[in-house]
N, C-alpha and C positions, 0 to 999 in steps of 0.2 A: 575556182575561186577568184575573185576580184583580188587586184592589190590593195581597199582597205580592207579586206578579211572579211567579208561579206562573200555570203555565197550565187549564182546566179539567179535565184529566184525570192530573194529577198530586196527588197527597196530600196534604193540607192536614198541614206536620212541628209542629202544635201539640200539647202532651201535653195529655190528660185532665187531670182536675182528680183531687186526692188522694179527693175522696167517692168521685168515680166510680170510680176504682180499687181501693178498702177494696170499695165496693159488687159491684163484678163478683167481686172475692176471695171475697167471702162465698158469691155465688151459684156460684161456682164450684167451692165445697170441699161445697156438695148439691150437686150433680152427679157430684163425685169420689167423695161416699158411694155413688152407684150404681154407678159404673165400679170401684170397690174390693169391693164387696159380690159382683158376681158375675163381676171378672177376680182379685179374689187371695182372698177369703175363701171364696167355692164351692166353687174347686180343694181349696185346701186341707180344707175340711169334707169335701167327697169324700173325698180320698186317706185322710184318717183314718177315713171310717167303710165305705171296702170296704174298701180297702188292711191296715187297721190298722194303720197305720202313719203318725208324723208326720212332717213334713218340717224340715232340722235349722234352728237358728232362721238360720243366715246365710242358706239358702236364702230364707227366709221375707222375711228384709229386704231382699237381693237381689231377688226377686219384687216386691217395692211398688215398691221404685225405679227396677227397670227397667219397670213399667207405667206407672206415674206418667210414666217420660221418654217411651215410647209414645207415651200421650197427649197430651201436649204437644207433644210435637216433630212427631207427624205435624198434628196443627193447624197450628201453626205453620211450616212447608213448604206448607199445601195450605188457603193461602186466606188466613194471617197471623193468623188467629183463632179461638180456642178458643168451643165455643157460649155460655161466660156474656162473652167480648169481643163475640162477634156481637147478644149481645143488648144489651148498653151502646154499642157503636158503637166500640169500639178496637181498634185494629190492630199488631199490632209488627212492625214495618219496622228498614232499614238503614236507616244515618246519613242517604245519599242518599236512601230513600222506597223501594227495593227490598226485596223480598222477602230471607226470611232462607235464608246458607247453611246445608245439612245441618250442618258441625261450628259454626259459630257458632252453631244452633239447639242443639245438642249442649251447647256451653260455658254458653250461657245458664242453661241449664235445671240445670245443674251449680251455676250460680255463685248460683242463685235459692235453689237448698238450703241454701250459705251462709250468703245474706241473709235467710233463712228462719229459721234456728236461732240466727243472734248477732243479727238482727231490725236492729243496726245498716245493712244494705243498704238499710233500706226504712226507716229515719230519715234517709236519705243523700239520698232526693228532698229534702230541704225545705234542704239546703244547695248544692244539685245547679244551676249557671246555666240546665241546659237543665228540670229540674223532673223526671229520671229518674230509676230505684232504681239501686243500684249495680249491680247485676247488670248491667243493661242498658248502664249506662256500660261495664263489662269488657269485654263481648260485644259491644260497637258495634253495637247494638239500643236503639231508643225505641218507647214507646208512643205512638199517634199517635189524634188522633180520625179516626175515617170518615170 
């Protein structure tokens, strides 16, 4: 057993540290430039130059977002971590240390876009007791180290 009373193959529920989490963000939005470049900008370069024809702009923003949640969501169902978490060592888990459900993964990823655009979600860790963004508070989801 651990000294918090945890046993060895249960998940240490410590968050990351704010670097670590900026840092995987960063590393993580190159990576998105490639999953963008040739799941939503290819298609569409295609369709306009056989097709000739553009696709109308809601489709276009519907298309990022529903890839964008793709990607994340199946990460996060299928291992708890997206490859730039894999590469920092964080995990996002349930309150208890479990694996995330399909629509709590759904909500999160919803509620991220939130926190994402009014940016207060992710000012929200540093008043946060447990040190998460709000999103993850919504979605009863924490980042956890490995």
């Amino acid at each position: 057993m651990k000294a918090n009373g945890m046993n060895q193959t249960s998940p240490s529920l410590n968050p990351p540290s704010f670097i670590k989490c900026v840092s995987a963000m960063l590393y993580e939005s190159l990576l998105l430039l490639g999953v963008l470049v040739f799941g939503w900008l290819l298609p569409h370069i295609l369709l306009l130059g056989i097709a000739r024809v553009g696709a109308p702009a809601w489709v276009i923003q519907v298309h990022f977002i529903a890839l964008l949640g793709l990607y994340f969501i199946w990460f996060w169902l299928n291992g708890g971590q997206t490859l730039a978490m894999r590469t920092w060592k964080i995990k996002i888990v349930d309150h208890s240390g479990r694996p995330l459900r399909p629509m709590q993964a759904l909500f999160r990823y919803l509620a991220a876009w939130l926190s994402f655009v009014f940016f207060i979600g992710f000012l929200w860790r540093f008043v946060d007791p447990d040190r998460q963004f709000l999103h993850d508070r919504l979605a009863g989801s924490r980042l956890i180290l490995e």
